[in-house]
mmCIF file of the N, C-alpha and C atoms, coordinates in Angstrom:
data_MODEL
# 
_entry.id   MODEL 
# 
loop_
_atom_site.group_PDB 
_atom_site.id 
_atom_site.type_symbol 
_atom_site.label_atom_id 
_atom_site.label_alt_id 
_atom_site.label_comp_id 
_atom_site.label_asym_id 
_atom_site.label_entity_id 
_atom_site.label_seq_id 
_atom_site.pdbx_PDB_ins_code 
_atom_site.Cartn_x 
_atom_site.Cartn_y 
_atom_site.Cartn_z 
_atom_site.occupancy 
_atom_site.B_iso_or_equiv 
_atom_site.pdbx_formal_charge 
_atom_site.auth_seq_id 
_atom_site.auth_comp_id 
_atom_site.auth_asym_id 
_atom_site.auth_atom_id 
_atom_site.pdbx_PDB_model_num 
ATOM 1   N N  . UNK A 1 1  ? 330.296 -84.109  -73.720 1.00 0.00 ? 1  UNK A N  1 
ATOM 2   C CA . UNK A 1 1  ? 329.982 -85.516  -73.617 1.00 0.00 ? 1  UNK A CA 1 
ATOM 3   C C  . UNK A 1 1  ? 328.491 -85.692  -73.355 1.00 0.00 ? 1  UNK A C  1 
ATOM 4   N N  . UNK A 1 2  ? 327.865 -86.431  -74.178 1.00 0.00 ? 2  UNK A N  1 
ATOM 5   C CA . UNK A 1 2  ? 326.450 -86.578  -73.969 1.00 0.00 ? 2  UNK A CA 1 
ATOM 6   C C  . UNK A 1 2  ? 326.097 -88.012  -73.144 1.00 0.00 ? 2  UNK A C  1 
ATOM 7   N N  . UNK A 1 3  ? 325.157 -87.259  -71.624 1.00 0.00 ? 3  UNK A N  1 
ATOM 8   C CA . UNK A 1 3  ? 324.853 -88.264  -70.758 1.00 0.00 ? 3  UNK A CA 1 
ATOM 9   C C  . UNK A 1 3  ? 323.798 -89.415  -71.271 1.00 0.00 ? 3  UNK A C  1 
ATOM 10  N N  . UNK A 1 4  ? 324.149 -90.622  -70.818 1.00 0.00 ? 4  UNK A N  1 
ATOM 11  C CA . UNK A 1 4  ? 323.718 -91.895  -71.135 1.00 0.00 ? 4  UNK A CA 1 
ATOM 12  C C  . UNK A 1 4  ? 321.800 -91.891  -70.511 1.00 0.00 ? 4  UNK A C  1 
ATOM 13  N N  . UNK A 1 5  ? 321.301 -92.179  -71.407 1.00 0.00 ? 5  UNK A N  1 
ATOM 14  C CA . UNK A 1 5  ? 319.334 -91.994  -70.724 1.00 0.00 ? 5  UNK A CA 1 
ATOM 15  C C  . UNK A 1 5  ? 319.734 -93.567  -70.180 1.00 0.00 ? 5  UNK A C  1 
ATOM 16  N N  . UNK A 1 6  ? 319.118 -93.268  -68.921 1.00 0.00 ? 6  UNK A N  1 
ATOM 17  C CA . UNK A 1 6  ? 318.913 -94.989  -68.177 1.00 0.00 ? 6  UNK A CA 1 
ATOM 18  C C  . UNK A 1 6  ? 318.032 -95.695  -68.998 1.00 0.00 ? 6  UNK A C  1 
ATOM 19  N N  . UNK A 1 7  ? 318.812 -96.949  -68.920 1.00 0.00 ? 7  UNK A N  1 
ATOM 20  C CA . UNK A 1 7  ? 317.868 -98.025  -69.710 1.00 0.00 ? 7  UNK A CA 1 
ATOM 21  C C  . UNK A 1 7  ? 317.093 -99.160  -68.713 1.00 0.00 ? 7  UNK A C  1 
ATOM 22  N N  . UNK A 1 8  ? 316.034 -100.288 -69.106 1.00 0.00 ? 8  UNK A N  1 
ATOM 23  C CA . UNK A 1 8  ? 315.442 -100.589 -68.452 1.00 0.00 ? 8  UNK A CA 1 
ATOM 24  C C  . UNK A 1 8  ? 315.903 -102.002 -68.950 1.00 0.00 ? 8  UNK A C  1 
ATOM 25  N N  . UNK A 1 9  ? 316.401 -102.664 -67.976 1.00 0.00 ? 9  UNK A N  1 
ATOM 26  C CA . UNK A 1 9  ? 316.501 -104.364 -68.547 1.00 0.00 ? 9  UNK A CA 1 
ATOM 27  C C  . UNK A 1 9  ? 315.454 -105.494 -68.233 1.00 0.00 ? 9  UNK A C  1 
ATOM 28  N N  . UNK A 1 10 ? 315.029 -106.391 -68.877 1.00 0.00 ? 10 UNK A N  1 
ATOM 29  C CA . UNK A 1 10 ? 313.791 -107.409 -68.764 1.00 0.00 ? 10 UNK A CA 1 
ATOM 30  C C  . UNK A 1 10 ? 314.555 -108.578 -69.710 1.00 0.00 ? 10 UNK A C  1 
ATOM 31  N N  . UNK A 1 11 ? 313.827 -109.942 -69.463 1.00 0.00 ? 11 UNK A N  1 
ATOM 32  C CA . UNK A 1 11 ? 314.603 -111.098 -69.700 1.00 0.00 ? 11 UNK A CA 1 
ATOM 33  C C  . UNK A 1 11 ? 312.988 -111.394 -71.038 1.00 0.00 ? 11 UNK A C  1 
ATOM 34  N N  . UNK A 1 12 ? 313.851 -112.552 -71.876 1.00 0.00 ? 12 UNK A N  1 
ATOM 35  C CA . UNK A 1 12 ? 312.676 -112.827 -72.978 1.00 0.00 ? 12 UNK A CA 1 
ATOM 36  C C  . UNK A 1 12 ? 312.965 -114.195 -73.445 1.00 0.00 ? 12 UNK A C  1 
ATOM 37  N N  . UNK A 1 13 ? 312.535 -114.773 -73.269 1.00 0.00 ? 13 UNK A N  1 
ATOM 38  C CA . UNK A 1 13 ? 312.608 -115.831 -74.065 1.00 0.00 ? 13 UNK A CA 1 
ATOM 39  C C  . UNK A 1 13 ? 312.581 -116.408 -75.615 1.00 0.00 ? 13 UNK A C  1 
ATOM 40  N N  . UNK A 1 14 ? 312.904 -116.777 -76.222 1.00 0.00 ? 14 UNK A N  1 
ATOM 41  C CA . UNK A 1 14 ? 312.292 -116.943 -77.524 1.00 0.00 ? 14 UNK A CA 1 
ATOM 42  C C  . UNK A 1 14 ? 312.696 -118.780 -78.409 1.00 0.00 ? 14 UNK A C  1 
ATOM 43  N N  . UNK A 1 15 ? 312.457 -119.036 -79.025 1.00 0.00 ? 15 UNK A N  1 
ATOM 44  C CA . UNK A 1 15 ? 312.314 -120.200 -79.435 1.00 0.00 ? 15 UNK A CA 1 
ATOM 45  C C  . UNK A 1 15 ? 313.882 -120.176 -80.204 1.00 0.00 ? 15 UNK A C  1 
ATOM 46  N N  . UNK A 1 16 ? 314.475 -121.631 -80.460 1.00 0.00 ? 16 UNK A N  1 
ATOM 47  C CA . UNK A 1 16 ? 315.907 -121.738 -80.773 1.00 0.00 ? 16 UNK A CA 1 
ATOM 48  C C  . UNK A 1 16 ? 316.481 -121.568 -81.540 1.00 0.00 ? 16 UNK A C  1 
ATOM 49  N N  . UNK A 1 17 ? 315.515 -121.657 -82.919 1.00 0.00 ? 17 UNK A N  1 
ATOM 50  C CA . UNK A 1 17 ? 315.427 -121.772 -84.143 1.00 0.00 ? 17 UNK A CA 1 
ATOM 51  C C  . UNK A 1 17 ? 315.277 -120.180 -84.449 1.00 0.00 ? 17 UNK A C  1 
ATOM 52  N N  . UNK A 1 18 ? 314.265 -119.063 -83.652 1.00 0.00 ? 18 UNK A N  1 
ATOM 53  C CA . UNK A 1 18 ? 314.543 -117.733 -83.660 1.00 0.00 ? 18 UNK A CA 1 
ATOM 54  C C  . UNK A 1 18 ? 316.201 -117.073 -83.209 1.00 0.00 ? 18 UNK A C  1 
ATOM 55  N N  . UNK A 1 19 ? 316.407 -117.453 -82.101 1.00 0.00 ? 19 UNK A N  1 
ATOM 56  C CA . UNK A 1 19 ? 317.638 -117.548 -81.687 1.00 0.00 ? 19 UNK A CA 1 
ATOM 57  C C  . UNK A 1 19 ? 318.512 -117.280 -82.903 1.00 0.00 ? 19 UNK A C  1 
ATOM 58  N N  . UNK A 1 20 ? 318.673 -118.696 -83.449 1.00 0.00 ? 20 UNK A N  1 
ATOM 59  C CA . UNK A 1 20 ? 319.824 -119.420 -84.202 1.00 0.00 ? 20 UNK A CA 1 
ATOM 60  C C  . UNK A 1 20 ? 319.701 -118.632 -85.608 1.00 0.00 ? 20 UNK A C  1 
ATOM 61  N N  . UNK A 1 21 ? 318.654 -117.623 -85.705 1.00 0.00 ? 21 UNK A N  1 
ATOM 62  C CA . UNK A 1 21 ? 318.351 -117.208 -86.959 1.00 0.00 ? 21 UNK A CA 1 
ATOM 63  C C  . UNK A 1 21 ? 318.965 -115.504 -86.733 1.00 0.00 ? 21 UNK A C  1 
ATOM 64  N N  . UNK A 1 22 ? 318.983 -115.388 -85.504 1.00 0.00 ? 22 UNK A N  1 
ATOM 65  C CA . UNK A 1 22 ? 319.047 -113.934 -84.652 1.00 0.00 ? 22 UNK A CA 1 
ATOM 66  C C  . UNK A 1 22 ? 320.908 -113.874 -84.843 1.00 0.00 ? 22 UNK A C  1 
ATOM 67  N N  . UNK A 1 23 ? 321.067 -114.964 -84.423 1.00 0.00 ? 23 UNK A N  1 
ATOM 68  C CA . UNK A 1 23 ? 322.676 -115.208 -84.299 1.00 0.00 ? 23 UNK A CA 1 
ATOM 69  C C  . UNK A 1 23 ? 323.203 -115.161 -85.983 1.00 0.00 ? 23 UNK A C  1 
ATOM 70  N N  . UNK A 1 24 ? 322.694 -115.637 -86.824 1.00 0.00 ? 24 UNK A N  1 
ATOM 71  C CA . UNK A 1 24 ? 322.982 -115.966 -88.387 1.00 0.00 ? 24 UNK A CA 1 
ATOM 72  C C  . UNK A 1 24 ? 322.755 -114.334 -88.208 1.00 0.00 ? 24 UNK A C  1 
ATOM 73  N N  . UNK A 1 25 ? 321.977 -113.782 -88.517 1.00 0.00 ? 25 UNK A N  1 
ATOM 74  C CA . UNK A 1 25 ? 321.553 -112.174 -88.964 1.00 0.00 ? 25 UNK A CA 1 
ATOM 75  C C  . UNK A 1 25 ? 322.550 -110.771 -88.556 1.00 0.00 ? 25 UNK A C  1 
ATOM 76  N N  . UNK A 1 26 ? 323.041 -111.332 -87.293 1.00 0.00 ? 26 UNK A N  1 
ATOM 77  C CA . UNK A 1 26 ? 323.836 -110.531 -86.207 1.00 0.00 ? 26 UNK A CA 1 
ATOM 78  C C  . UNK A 1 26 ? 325.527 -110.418 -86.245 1.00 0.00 ? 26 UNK A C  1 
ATOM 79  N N  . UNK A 1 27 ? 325.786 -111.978 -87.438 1.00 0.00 ? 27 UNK A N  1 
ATOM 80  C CA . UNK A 1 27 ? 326.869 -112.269 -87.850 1.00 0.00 ? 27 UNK A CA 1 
ATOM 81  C C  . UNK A 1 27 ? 326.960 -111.965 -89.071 1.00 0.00 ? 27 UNK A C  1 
ATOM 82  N N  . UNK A 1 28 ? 326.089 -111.716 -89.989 1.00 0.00 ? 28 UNK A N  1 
ATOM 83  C CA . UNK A 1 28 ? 325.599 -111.517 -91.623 1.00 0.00 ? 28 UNK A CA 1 
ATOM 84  C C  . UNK A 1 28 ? 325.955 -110.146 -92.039 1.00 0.00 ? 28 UNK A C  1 
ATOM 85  N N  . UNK A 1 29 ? 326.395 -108.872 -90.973 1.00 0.00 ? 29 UNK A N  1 
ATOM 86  C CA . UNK A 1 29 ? 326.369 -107.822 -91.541 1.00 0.00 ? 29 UNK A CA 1 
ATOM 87  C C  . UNK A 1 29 ? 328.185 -107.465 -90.603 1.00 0.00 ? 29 UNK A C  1 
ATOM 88  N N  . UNK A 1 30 ? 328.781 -106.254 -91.525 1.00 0.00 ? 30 UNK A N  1 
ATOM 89  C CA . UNK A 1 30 ? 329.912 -105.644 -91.633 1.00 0.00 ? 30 UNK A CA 1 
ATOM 90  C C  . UNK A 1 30 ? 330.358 -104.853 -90.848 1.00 0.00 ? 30 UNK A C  1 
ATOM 91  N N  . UNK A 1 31 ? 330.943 -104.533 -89.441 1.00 0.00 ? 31 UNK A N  1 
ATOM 92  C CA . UNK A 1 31 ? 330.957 -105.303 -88.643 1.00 0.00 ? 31 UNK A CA 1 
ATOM 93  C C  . UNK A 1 31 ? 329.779 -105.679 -87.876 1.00 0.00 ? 31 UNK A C  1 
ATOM 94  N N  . UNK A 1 32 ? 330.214 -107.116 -87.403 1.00 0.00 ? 32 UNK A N  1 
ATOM 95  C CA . UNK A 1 32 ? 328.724 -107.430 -86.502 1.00 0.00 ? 32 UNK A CA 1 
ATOM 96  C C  . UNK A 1 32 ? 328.208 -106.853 -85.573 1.00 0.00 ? 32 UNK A C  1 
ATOM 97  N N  . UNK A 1 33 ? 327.293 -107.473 -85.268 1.00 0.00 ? 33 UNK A N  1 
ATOM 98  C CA . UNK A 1 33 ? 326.226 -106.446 -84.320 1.00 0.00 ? 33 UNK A CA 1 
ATOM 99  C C  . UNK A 1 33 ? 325.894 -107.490 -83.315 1.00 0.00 ? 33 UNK A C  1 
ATOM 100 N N  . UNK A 1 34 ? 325.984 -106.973 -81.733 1.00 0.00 ? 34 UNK A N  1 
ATOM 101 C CA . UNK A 1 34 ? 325.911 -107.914 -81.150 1.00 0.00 ? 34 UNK A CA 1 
ATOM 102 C C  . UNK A 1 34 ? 323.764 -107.975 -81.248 1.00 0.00 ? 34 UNK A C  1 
ATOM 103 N N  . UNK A 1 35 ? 323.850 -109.030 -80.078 1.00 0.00 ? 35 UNK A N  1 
ATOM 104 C CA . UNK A 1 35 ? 322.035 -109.536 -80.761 1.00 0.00 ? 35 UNK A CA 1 
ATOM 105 C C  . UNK A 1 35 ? 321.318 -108.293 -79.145 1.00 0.00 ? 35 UNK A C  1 
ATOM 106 N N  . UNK A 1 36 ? 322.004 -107.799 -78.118 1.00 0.00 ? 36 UNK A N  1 
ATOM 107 C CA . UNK A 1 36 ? 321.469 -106.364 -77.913 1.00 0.00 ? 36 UNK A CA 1 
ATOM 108 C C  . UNK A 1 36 ? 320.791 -105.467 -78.779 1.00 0.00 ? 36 UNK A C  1 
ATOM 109 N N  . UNK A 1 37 ? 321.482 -105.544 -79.705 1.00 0.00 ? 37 UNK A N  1 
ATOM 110 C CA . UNK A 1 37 ? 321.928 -104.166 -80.569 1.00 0.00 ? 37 UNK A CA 1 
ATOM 111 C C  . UNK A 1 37 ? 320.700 -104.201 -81.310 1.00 0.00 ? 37 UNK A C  1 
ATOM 112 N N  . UNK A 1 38 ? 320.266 -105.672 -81.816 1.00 0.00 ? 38 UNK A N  1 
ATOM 113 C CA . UNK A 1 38 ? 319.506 -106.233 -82.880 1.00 0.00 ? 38 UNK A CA 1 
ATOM 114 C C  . UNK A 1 38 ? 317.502 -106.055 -81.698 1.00 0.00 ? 38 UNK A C  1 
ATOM 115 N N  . UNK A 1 39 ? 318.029 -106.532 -81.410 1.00 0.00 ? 39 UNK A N  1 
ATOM 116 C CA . UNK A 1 39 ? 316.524 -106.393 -80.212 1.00 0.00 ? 39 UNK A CA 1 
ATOM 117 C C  . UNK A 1 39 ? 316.037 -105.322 -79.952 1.00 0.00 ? 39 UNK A C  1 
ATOM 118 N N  . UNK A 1 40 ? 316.891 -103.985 -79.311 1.00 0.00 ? 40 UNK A N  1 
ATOM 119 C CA . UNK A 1 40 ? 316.759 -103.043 -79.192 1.00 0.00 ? 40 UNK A CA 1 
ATOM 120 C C  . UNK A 1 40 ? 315.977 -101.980 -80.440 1.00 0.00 ? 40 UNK A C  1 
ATOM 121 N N  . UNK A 1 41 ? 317.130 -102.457 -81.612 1.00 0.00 ? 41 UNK A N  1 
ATOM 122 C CA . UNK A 1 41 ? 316.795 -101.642 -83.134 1.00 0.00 ? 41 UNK A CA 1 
ATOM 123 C C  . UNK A 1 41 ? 315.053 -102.556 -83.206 1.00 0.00 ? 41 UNK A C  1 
ATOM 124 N N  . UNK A 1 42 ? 315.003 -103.561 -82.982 1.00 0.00 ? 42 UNK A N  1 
ATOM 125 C CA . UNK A 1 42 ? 313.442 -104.070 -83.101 1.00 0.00 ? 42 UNK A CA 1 
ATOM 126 C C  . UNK A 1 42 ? 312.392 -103.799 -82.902 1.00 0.00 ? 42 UNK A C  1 
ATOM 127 N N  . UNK A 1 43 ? 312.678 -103.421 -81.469 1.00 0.00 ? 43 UNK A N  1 
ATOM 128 C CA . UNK A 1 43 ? 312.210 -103.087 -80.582 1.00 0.00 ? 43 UNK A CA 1 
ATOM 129 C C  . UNK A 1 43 ? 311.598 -101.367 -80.787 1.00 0.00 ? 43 UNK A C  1 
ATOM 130 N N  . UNK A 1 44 ? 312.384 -100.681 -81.398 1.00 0.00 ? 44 UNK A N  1 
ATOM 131 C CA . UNK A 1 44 ? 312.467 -99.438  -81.534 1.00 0.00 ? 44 UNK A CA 1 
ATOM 132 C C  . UNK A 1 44 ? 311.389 -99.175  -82.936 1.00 0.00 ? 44 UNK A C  1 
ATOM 133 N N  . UNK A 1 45 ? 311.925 -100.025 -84.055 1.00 0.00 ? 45 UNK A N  1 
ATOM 134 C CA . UNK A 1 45 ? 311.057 -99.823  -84.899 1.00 0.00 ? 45 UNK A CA 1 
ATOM 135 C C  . UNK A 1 45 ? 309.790 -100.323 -84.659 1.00 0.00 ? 45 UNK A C  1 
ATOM 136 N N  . UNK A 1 46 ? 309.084 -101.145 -83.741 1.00 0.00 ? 46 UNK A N  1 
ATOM 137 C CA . UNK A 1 46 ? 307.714 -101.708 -83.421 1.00 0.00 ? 46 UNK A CA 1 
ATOM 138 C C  . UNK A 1 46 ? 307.195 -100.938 -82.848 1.00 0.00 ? 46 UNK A C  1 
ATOM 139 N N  . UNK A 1 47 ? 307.987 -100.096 -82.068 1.00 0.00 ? 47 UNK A N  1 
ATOM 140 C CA . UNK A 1 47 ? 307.173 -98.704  -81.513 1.00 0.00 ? 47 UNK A CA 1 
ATOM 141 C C  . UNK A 1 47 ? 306.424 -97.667  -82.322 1.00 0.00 ? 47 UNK A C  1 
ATOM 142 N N  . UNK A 1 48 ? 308.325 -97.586  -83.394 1.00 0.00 ? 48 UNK A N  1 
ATOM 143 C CA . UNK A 1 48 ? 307.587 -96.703  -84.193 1.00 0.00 ? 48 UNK A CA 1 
ATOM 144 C C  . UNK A 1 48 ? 306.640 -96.605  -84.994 1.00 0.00 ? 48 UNK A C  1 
ATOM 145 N N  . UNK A 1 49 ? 306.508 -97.989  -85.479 1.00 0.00 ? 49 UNK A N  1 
ATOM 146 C CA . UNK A 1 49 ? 305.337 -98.282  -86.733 1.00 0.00 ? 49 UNK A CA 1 
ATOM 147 C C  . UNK A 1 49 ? 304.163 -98.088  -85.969 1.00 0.00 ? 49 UNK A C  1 
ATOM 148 N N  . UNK A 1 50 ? 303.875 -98.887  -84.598 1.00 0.00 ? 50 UNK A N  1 
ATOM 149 C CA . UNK A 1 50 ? 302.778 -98.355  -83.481 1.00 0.00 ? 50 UNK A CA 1 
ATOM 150 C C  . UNK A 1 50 ? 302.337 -97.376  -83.672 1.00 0.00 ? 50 UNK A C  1 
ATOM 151 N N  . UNK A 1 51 ? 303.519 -96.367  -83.309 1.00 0.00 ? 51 UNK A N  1 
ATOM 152 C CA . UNK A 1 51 ? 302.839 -94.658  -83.371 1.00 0.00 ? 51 UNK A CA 1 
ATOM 153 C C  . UNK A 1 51 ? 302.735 -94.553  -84.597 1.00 0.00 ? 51 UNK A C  1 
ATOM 154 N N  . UNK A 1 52 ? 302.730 -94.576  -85.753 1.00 0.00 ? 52 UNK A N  1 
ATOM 155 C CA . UNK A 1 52 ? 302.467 -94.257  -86.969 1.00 0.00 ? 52 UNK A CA 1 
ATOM 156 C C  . UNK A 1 52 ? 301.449 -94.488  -87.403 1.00 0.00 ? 52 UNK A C  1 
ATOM 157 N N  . UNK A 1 53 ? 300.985 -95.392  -86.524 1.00 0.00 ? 53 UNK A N  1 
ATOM 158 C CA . UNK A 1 53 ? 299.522 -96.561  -86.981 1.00 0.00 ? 53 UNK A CA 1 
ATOM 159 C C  . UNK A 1 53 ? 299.926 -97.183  -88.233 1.00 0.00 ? 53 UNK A C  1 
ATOM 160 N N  . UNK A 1 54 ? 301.526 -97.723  -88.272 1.00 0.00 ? 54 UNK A N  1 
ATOM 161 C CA . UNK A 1 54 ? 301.749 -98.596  -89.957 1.00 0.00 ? 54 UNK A CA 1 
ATOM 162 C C  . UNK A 1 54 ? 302.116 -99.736  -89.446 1.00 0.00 ? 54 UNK A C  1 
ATOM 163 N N  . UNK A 1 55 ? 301.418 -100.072 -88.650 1.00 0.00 ? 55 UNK A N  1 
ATOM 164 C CA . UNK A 1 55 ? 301.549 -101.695 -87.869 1.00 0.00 ? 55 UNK A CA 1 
ATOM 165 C C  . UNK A 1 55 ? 301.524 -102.740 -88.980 1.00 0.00 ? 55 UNK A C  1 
ATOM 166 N N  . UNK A 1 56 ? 302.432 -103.366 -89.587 1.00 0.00 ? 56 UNK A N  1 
ATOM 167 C CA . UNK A 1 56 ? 301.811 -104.683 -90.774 1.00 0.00 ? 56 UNK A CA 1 
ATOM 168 C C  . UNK A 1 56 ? 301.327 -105.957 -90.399 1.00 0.00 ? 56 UNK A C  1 
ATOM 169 N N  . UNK A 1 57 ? 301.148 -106.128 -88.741 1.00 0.00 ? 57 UNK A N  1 
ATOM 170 C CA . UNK A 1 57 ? 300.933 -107.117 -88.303 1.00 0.00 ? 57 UNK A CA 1 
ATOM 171 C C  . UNK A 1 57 ? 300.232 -106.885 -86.961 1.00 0.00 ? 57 UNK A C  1 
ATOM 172 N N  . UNK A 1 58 ? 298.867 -107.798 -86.813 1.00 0.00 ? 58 UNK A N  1 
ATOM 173 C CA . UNK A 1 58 ? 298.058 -107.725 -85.278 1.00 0.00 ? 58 UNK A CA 1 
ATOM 174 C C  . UNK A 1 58 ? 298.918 -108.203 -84.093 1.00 0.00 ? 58 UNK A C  1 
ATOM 175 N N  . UNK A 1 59 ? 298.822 -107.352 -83.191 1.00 0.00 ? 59 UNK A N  1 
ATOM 176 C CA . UNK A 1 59 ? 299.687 -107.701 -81.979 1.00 0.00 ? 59 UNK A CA 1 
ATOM 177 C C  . UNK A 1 59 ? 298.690 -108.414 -80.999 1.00 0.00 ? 59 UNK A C  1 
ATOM 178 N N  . UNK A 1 60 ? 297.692 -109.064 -81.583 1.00 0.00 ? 60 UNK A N  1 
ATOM 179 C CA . UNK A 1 60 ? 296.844 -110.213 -80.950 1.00 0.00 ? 60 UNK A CA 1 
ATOM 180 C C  . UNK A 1 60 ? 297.891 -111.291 -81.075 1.00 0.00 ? 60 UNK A C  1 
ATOM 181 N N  . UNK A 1 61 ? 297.354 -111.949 -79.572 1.00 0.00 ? 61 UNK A N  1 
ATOM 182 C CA . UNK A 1 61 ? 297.923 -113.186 -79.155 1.00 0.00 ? 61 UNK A CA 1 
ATOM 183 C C  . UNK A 1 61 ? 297.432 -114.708 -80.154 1.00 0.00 ? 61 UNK A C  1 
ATOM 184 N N  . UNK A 1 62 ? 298.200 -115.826 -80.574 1.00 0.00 ? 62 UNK A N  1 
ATOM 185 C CA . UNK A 1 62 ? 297.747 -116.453 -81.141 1.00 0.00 ? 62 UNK A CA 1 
ATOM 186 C C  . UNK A 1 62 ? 297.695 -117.370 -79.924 1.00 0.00 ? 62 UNK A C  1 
ATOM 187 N N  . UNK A 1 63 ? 296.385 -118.542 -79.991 1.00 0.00 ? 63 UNK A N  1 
ATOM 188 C CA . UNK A 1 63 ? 296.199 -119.749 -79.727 1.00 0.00 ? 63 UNK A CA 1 
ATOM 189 C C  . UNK A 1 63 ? 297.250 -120.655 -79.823 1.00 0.00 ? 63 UNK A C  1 
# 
């Protein structure tokens, strides 16, 4: 049985319309995926593109 790596939980906000688009996306695939699942996988690939240096987008703050 392979032991579980501790995870770290933090709260996020995001706008409703992201939300409501998160929820459409999370329901859109065979079986669904809860929106954990979806954040996490996000989350994971933004790292990775990071370390890759294949960032397609500035992680500067907008005005």
């Amino acid at each position: 049985m392979t032991a579980l790596k501790p995870q770290k939980r933090f709260t996020v906000s995001i706008d409703q319309a992201d939300y409501d688009a998160l929820q459409e996306l999370s329901q859109s695939v065979s079986p669904p995926v809860n929106l954990q699942y979806l954040l996490r996988l996000a989350v994971r690939n933004l790292l990775e593109q990071h370390a890759a240096k294949q960032l397609s987008f500035p992680l500067e703050r907008r005005p």
